[in-house]
C-alpha positions as CSV (number, residue, x, y, z in Angstrom):
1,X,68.6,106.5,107.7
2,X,72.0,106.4,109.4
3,X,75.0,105.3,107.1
4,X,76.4,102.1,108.2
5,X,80.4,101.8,109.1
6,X,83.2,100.0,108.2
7,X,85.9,100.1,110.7
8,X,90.0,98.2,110.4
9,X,90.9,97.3,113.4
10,X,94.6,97.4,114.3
11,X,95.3,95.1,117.1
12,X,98.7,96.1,118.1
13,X,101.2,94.1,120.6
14,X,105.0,95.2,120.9
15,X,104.5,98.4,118.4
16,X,103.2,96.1,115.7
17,X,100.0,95.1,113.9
18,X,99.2,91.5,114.5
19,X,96.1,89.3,114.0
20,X,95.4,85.8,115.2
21,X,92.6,83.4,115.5
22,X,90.3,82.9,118.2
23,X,92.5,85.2,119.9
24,X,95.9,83.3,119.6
25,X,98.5,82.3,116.9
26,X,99.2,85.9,116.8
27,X,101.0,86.6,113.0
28,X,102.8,90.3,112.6
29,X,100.2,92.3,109.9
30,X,102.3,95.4,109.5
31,X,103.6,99.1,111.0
32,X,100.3,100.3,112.3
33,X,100.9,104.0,111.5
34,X,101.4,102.7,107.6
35,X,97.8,100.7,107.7
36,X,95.9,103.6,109.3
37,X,97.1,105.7,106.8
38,X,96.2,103.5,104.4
39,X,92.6,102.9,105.9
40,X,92.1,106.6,106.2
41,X,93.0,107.3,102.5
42,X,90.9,104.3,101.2
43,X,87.6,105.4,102.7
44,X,86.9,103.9,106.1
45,X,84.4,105.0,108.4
46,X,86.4,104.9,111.8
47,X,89.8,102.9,113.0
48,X,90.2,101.0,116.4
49,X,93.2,100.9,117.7
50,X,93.5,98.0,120.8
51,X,96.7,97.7,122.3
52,X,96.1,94.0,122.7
53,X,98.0,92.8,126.0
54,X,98.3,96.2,127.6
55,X,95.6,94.8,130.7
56,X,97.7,91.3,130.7
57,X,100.9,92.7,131.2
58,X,99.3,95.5,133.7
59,X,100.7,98.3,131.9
60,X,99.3,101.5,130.2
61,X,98.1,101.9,126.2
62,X,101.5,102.9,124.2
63,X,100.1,106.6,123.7
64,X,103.1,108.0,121.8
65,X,101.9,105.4,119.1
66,X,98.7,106.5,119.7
67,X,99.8,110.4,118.6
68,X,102.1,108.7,115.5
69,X,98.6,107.0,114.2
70,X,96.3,110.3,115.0
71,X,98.7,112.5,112.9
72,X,98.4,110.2,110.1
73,X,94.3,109.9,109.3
74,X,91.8,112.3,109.2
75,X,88.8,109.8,110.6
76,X,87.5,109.3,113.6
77,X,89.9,107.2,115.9
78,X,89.1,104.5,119.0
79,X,91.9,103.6,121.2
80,X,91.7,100.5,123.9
81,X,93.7,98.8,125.3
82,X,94.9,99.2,129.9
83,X,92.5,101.7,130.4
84,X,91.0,102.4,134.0
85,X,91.0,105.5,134.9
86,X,89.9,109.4,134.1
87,X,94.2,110.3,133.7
88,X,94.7,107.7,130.8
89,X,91.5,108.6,129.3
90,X,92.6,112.6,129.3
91,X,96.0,110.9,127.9
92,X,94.5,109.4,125.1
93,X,92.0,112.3,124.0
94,X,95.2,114.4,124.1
95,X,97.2,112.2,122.0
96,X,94.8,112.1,119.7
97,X,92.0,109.5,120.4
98,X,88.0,110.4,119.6
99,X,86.9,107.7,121.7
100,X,88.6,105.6,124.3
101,X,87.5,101.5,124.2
102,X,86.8,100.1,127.9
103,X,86.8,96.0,128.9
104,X,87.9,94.4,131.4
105,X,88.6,97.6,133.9
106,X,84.4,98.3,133.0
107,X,83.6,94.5,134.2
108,X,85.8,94.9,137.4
109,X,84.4,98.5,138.4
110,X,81.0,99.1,136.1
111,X,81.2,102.3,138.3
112,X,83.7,103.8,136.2
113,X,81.9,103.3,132.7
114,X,79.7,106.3,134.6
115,X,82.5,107.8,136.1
116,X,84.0,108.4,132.3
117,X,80.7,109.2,130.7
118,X,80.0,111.7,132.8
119,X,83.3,113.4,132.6
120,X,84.1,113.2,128.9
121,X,80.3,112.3,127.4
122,X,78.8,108.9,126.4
123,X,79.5,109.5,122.7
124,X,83.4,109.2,123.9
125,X,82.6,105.9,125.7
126,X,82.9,102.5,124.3
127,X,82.7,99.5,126.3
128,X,84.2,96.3,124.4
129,X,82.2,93.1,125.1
130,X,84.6,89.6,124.4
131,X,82.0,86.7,124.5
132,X,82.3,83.1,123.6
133,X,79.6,80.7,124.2
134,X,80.0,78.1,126.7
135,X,77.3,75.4,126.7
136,X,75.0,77.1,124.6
137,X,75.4,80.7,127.1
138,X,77.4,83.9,125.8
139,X,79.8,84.6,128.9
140,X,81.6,87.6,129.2
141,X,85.7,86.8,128.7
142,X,88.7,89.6,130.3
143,X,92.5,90.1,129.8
144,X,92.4,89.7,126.0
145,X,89.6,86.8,125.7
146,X,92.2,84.7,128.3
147,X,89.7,85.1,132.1
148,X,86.5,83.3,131.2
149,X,84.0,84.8,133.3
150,X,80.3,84.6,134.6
151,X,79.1,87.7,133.4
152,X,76.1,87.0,130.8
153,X,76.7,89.1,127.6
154,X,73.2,90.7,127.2
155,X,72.8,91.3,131.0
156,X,76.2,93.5,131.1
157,X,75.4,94.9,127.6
158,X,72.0,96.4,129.0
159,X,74.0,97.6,132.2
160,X,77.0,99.5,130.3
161,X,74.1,101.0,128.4
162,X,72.6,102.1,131.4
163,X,75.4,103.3,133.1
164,X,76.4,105.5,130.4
165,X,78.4,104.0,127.5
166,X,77.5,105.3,124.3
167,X,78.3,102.2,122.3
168,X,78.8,98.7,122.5
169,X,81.8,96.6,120.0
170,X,81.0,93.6,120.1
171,X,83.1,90.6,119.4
172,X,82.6,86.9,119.0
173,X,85.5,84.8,120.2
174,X,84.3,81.7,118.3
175,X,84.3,84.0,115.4
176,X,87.4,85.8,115.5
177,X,89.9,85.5,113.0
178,X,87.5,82.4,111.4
179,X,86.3,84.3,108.5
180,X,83.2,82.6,108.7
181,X,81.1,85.4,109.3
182,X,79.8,87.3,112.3
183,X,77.6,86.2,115.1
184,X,74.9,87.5,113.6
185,X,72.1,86.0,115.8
186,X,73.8,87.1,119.1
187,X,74.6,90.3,117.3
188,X,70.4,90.5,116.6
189,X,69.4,89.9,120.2
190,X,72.0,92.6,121.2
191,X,70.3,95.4,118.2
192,X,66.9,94.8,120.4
193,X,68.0,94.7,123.7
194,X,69.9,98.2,123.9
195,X,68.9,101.5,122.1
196,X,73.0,102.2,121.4
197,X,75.0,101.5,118.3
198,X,76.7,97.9,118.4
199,X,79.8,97.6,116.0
200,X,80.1,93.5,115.0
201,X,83.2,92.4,115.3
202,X,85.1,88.6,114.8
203,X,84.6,86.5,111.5
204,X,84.5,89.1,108.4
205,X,85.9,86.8,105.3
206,X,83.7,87.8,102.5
207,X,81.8,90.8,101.3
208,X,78.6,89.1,101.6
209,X,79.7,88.7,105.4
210,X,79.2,92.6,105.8
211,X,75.9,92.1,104.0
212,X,74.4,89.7,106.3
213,X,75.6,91.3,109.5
214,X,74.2,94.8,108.5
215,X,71.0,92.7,107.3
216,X,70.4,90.0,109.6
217,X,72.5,90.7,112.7
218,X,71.2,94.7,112.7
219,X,74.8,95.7,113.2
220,X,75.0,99.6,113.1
221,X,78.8,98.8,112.0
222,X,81.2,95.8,111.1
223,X,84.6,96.1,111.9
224,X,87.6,93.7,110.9
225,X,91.2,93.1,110.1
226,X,92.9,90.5,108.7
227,X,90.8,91.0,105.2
228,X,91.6,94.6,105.1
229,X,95.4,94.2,106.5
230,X,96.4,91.3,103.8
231,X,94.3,93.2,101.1
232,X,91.8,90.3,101.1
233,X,88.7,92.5,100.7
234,X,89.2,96.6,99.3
235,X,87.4,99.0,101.3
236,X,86.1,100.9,98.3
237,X,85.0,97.8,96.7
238,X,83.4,96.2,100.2
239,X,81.5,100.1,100.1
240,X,80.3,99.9,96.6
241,X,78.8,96.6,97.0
242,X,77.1,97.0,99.7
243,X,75.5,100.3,98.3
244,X,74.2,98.1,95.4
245,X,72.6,95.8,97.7
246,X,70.9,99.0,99.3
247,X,72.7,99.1,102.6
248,X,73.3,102.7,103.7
249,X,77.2,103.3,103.4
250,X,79.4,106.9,102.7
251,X,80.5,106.2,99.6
């Protein structure tokens, strides 16, 4: 049986670690080279790294930060963030990144999530999915959860899967920041639907949280922020626990 993975997420804007909720009331969490170090020596699985309003302020992913955090860890590394093209996916690979995260420019041109798989392999390709629900339907949000859209979130998650992504990270607007757990039932539909990992992302605040979402939501990883940035929750001891409860982990 496959492990299941933890994963920090550093959500960087201005060179800094930040984390809000819902997507807003930002708060600084710390020098993201420091925390990734940190993650990396504490046992995590993977890191994300999403350069948070690169697409908003039409600009390119900070890759010399992106080389600073790739020195520092030993794991496998995501970077998103104002990518939309081949050029600053061969930017980021070269800086460092293992996988390149794709939103909003994957919604605008779907084209390119094949364009990228085919030139640097769907195991490089993630496409991240913002959804809220809006009357009772998960709809597909852009530019940092701020464009509302009409995209249906398990329509486009079976098209990225066909087009070539090799995973889906999926996060829950209404969960975000919350720590309230994930989205689990969305998260369940979404395990069904495609035949690709989905990484849960938005509302860790417990332990058991990772529990249910690996359980009940079918999640082939969890990812989150605040309760690993603040200290709130210890890898090592998240890890542990969820071996116990007989949920596949590398301990």
């Amino acid at each position: 049986m496959l492990t299941k993975r933890i994963i920090p997420c550093l959500d960087v804007k201005n060179g800094r670690t930040v984390k809000g909720v819902n997507f807003v009331n930002l708060r600084d969490a710390g020098d993201p080279v420091e925390l990734a170090k940190r993650y990396s020596e504490e046992g995590a699985d993977e890191l994300v790294f999403l350069d948070i309003s690169a697409t908003e302020e039409r600009r390119k992913t900070l890759a010399d930060l992106v080389l600073k955090v790739a020195e520092a860890i030993d794991i496998p590394f995501t970077v998103g963030g104002g990518i939309s093209s081949v050029d600053d996916v061969s930017i980021l690979l070269q800086n460092g990144a293992d996988k390149v995260a794709i939103n909003s420019a994957a919604v605008k041109d779907p084209n390119l999530i094949t364009e990228l798989s085919t030139a640097f392999g769907s195991q490089c390709i993630v496409i991240a999915i913002d959804s809220k629900q809006i009357e009772g339907d998960w709809k597909v949000h852009l530019v940092g959860g701020k464009v509302p859209t009409e995209l249906d979130l398990f329509h486009w998650a079976k098209e990225v899967e066909r087009r070539g992504a090799g995973e889906i990270l999926f996060t829950s607007m209404d969960h975000d920041g919350t720590k309230n757990g994930f989205a689990n039932k969305a998260l369940s539909i979404l395990s069904e639907l495609v035949n690709i990992p989905i990484i849960a992302s938005g509302g860790a605040g417990t332990i058991s949280h990772f529990t249910n979402t690996f359980k009940e939501g079918k999640a082939d990883a969890a990812l989150a922020a605040s309760v690993f940035h603040f200290l709130e929750i210890k890898i090592s001891t998240l890890k542990q626990t969820l071996s116990e409860q007989g949920i596949p982990v590398r301990i």
